[in-house]
MARVOMI-28717 format. One record per residue (C-alpha): x negated, y negated, z. Coordinates in steps of 0.2 Angstrom, whole numbers, padded with zeros to 4 digits, always signed. Each point is the difference from the previous one (the first is absolute). Layout:
BEGIN
XYZ/...
% end
This chain:
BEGIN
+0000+0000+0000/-0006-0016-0007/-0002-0015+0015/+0002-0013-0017/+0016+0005-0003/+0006+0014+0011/+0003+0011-0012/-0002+0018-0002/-0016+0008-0013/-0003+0017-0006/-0017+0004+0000/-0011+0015-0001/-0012+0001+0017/-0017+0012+0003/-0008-0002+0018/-0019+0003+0000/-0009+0002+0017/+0005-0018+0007/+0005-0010-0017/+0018-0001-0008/-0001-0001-0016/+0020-0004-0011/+0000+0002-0016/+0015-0006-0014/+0004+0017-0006/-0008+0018+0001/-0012-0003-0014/-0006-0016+0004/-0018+0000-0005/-0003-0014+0013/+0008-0004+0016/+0009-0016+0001/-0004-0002+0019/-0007+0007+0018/-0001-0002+0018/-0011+0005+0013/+0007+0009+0010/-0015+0002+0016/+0008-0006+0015/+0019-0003-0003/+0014+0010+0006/+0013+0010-0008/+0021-0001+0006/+0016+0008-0007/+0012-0013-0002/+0021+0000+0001/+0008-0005-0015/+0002-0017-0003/+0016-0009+0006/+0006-0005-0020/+0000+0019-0003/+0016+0003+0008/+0011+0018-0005/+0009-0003-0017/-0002+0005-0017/-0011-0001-0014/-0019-0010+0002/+0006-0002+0019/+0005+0018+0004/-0019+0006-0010/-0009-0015+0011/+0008+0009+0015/-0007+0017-0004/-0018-0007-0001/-0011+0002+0014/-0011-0016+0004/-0017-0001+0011/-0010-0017+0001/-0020+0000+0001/-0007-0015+0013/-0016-0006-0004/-0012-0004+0014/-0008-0016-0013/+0008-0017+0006/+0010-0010-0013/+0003+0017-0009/+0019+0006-0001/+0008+0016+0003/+0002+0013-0015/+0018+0007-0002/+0002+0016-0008/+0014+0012-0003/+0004+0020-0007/+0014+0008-0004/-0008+0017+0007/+0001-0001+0020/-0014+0015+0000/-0010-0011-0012/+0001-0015+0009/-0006+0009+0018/-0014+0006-0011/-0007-0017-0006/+0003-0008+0019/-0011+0016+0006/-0014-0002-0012/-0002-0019+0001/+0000+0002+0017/-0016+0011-0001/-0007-0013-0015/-0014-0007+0012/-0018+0001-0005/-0006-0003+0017/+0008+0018+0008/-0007+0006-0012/-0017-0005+0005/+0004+0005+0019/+0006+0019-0007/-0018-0001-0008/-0009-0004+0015/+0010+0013+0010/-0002+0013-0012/-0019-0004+0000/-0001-0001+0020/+0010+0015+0001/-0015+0009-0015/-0012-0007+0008/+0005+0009+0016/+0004+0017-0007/-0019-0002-0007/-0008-0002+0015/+0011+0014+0011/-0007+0011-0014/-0019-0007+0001/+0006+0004+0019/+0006+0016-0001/-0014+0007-0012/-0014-0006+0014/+0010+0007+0012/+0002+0019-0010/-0018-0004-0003/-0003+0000+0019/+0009+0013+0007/-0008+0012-0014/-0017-0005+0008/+0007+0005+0016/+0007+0015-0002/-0017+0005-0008/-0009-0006+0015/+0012+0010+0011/-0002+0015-0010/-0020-0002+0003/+0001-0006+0019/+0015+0019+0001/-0014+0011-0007/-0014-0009+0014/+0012+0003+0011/+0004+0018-0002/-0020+0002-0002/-0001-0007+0018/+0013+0009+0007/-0009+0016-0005/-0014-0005+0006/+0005-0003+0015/+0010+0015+0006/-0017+0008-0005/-0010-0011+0013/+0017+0002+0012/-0003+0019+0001/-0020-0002+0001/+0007-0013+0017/+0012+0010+0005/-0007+0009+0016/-0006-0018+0007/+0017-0007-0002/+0007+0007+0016/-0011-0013+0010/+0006-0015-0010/+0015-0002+0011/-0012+0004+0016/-0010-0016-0007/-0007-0013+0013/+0012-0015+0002/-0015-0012-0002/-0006+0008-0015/+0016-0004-0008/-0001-0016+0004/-0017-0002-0007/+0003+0008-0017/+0015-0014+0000/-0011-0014+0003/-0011+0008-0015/+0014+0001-0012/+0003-0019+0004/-0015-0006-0001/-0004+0011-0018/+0013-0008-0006/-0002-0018+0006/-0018+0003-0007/+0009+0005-0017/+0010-0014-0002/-0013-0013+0004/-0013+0008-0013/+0016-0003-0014/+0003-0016+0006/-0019-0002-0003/+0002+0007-0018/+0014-0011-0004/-0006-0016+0006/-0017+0003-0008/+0009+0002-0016/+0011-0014+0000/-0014-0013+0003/-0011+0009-0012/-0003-0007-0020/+0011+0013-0008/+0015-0003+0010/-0004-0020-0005/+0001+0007-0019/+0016+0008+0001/+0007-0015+0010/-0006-0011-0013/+0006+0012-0013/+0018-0001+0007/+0000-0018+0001/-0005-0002-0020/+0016+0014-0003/+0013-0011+0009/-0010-0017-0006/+0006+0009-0016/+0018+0007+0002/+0002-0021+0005/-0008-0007-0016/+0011+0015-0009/+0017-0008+0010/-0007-0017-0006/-0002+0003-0018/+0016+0010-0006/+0009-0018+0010/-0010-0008-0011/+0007+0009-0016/+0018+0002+0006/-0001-0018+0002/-0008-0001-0019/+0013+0010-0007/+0019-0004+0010/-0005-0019-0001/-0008-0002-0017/+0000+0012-0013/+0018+0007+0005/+0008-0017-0001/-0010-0006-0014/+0008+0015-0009/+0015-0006+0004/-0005-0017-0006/-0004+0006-0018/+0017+0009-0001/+0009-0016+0001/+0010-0012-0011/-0013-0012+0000/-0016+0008+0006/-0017-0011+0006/-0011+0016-0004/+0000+0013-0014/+0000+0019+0005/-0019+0002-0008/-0005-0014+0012/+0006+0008+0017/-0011+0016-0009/-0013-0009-0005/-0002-0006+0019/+0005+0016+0011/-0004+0012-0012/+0001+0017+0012/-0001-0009+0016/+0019+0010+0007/-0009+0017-0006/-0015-0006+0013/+0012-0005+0011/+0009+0018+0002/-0021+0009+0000/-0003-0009+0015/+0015+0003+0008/-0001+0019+0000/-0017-0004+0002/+0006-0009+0018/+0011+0013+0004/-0013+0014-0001/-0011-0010+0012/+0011-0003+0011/+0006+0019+0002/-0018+0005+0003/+0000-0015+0013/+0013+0009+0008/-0009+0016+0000/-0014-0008+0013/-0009+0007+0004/-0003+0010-0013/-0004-0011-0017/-0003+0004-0016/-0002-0011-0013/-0010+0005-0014/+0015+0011-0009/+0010-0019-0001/-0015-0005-0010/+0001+0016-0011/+0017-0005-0004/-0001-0019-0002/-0018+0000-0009/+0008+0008-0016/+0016-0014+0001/-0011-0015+0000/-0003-0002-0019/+0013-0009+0001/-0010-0014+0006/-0014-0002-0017/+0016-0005-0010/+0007-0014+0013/-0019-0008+0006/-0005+0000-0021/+0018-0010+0000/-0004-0010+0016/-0008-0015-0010/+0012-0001-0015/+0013+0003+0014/-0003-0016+0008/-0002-0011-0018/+0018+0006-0004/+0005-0005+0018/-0009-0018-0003/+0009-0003-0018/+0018+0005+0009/-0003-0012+0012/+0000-0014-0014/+0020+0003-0001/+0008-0008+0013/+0013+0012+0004/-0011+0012+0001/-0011-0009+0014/+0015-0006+0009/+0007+0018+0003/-0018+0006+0005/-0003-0014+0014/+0018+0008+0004/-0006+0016+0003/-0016-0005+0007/+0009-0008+0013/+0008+0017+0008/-0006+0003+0016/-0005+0016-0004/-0015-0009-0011/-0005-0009+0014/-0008-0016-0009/-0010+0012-0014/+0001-0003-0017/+0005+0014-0015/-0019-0001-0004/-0004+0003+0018/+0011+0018-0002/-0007+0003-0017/-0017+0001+0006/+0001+0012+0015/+0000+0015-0010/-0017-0009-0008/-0008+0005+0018/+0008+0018+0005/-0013+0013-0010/-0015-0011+0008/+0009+0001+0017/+0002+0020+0000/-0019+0002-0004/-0004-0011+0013/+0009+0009+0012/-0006+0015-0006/-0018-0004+0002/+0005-0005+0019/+0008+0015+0003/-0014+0012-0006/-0011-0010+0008/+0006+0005+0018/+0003+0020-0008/-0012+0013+0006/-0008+0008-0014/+0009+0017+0005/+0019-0008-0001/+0014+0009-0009/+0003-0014-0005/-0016-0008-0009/-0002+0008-0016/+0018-0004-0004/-0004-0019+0005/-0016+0000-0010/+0008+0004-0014/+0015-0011+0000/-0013-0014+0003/-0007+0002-0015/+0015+0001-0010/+0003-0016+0007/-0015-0007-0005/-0003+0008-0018/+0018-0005-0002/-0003-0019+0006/-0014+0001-0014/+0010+0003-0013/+0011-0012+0002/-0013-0017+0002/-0007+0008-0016/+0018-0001-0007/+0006-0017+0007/-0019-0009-0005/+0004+0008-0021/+0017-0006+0001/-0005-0016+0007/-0013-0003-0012/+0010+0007-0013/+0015-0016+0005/-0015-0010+0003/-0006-0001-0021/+0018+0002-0003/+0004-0017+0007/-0016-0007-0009/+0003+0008-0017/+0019-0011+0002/-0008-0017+0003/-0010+0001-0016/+0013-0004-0014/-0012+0009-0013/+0001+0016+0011/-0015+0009+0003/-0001+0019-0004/-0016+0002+0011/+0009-0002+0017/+0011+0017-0006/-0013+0009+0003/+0003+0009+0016/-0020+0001+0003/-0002-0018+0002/+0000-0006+0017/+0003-0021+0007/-0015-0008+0005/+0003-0018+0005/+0006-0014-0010/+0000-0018+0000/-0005-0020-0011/-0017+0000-0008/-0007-0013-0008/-0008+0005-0019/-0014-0010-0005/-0008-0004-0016/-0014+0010-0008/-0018+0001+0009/-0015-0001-0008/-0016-0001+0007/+0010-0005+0018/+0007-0014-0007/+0017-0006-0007/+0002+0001-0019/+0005-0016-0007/+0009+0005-0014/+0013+0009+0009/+0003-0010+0015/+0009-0011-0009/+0013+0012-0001/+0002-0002+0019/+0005-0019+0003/+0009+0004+0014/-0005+0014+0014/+0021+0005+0003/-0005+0009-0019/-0012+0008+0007/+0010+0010+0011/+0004+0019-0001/+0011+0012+0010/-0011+0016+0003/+0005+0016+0002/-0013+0014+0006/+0003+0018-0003/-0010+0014+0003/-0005+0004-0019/+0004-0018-0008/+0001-0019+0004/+0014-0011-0006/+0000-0018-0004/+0015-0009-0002/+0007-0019-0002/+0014-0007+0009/+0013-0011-0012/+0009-0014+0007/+0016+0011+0004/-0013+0009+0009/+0002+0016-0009/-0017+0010-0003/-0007+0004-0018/-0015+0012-0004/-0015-0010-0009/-0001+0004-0016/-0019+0004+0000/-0009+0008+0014/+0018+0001+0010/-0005+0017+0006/-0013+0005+0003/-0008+0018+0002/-0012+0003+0014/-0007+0018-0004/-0015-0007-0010/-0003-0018+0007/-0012-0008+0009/+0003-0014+0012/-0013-0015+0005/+0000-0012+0014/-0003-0019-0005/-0011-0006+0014/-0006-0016-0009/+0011-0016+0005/+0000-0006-0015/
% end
């Protein structure tokens, strides 16, 4: 029902997650409206008072069954909606009721706590079966002692027996001395392990393993801290950026919010199982083992060449965007939620820049306070140099793609073009304003040609030096750059060069 002219439309509705969507007929290729339905609140209505019992269009109007939807926006009015099938109508009050994005967030984070849970009781139970297996082996060992010791005592019992008439007839005193024996045997026993243990927890291997379990739960904190970091990447960024592109008027294209996240929500869900496994094993204290949680993610973060190769080009396409206004109004938006405390989208884009350097780090730490007969170190070794080997490949990879964008850039301030700077080989070296003077002879200025020089700004050349060649280029008065016709590059495989030390 139309609030213009309170009259009644038929139109074709489809309800997707929290959006209502109408449409002027079934085959509408586009819809001619929506509302967002996040937050509002669904009623059956009575029949209007016009719609009284009578026939023809009143008798129909009195058939229909009417429910209203009460937006939570202010200024926004009601929408008034009516069926003629009474089961129909309860369905579209039921579903519109369940139309909220943000339950279905809370059912996410339920399910999750609640997978999360099931994980652990079964990491829990699995120690636990572990355990008593280990037991009952023990008590299997310490029955068969036992039945060993019973034997042999009831052979030393028979070899005793005729001396154990007088045990009864014992001396009272000597009772009370073998007493005071037993005490002090075992007063003497428990100081000596007292000993034992304090010696050990003063001594330089109990410091290493003190030192080693701080580093683990320095760790399982910087761990906590970083999947924050993503999640806050992802759910205030790249998620509604998404949305952004999607709209009627977007401030950023779809290959833009690519071009700057790339596979930062795939990092995002690494870490966190990542998380979850340390804290399991956390929970396990004090029995921790660490080195199968590298096996697993060691494979998995490949996934990092491709997104610290894209960091740099990342950040340009983030600097161009900003040159829409749109664009930076709705990212100083974001940047203003709480969970961003004061930091930039740059700021988030660069943390995963620091995570492969981080592990190793902590790698070396911890092996450093591991004895050299741990379970443990071999399996710590190795991930380490993974880590490192890995952290090789990609500088290697980010110092060719930079140089690659480096001559790239170059080769586009020329307006000739330069088919040198393709060459993949040929690495920047420094640029910058030379000054190109006449021909020397003998040391001395040639005066022919220095009148071709009446004024020093012609003189001036935009150098470019290049592993394998030097350019020379003039600047025009729109300040576009032009290769010289002569000599403009220059090949520096078979050249020799000579320092001028005479002032003239």
């Amino acid at each position: 029902k139309t609030a213009e002219t309170n009259r009644w439309h038929e139109k074709w509705f489809a309800l997707y997650q929290n959006v209502l969507f109408y449409f002027e007929g079934e085959q509408s290729a586009r819809p001619a409206g929506m509302y967002m339905l996040e937050g509002c609140n669904c009623e059956r209505v009575a029949a209007p008072k016009g719609c009284a019992a009578g026939s023809g269009r009143d008798a129909a109007l009195d058939k229909q069954h009417y429910f209203t939807v009460l937006f939570g926006h202010e200024g926004q009015k009601p929408l008034e909606l009516r069926c003629e099938d009474e089961v129909d109508g309860d369905e579209w009050v039921e579903a519109i009721h369940q139309a909220s994005y943000s339950d279905i967030l809370i059912e996410r984070e339920v399910l999750m706590q609640k997978y999360i849970h099931l994980v652990q009781i079964v990491e829990t139970e699995k120690v636990a079966a572990n355990q008593l297996r280990h037991q009952l082996e023990d008590q299997d060992t310490e029955i068969e002692r036992l039945k060993s010791e019973i034997v042999a005592l009831n052979k030393t019992k028979e070899k005793m027996r005729p001396y154990q008439g007088n045990q009864d007839d014992e001396d009272p005193d000597i009772k009370k001395i073998k007493k005071v024996q037993s005490f002090m045997r075992g007063w003497l026993c428990r100081r000596k392990w007292k000993t034992i243990v304090q010696d050990y927890i003063c001594s330089p291997h109990a410091e290493s393993m003190r030192k080693r379990n701080q580093i683990v739960f320095n760790m399982v904190e910087a761990e906590s801290e970083y999947v924050h970091q993503l999640y806050v990447l992802v759910n205030c960024f790249l998620r509604p950026l998404r949305m952004a592109a999607s709209s009627k008027k977007p401030p950023i294209s779809h290959d833009d919010v690519s071009s700057i996240f790339l596979n930062s929500e795939t990092i995002m869900f690494l870490h966190e199982i990542f998380h979850q496994g340390l804290k399991a094993r956390i929970a396990n204290w004090p029995t921790l083992i660490l080195a199968d949680l590298f096996d697993i993610l060691l494979p998995m973060l490949n996934i990092y060449q491709e997104f610290v190769r894209n960091h740099q080009y990342s950040l340009q396409v983030l600097a161009n965007c900003k040159q829409n206004r749109d664009f930076d109004k709705l990212l100083k938006q974001y940047e203003a939620n709480p969970a961003c405390e004061g930091r930039m989208l740059e700021t988030f884009l660069t943390y995963p820049m620091f995570q492969i350097p981080r592990y190793i780090i902590t790698l070396h730490e911890l092996l450093a306070h591991t004895p050299h007969e741990h379970v443990e170190r071999k399996s710590l070794e190795f991930a380490k140099s993974k880590l490192e080997e890995l952290s090789r490949v990609m500088h290697d990879e980010v110092s060719d793609t930079e140089n690659i964008r480096k001559n790239l850039a170059i080769e586009r301030t020329i307006v000739e073009g330069c088919d040198i700077l393709l060459d993949t080989s040929q690495t920047f070296i420094r640029q910058g304003s030379l000054i190109q003077v006449p021909s020397v002879e003998r040391g001395k200025l040639s005066k022919v040609r220095l009148g071709s020089l009446s004024l020093k700004k012609e003189g001036e050349r935009q150098c470019f030096l290049f592993t394998k060649h030097f350019l020379i280029c003039t600047r025009s008065s729109g300040g576009k750059l032009h290769l010289l016709k002569t000599g403009g590059v220059l090949s520096l495989i078979e050249c020799t060069l000579v320092e001028e030390t005479e002032a003239s």
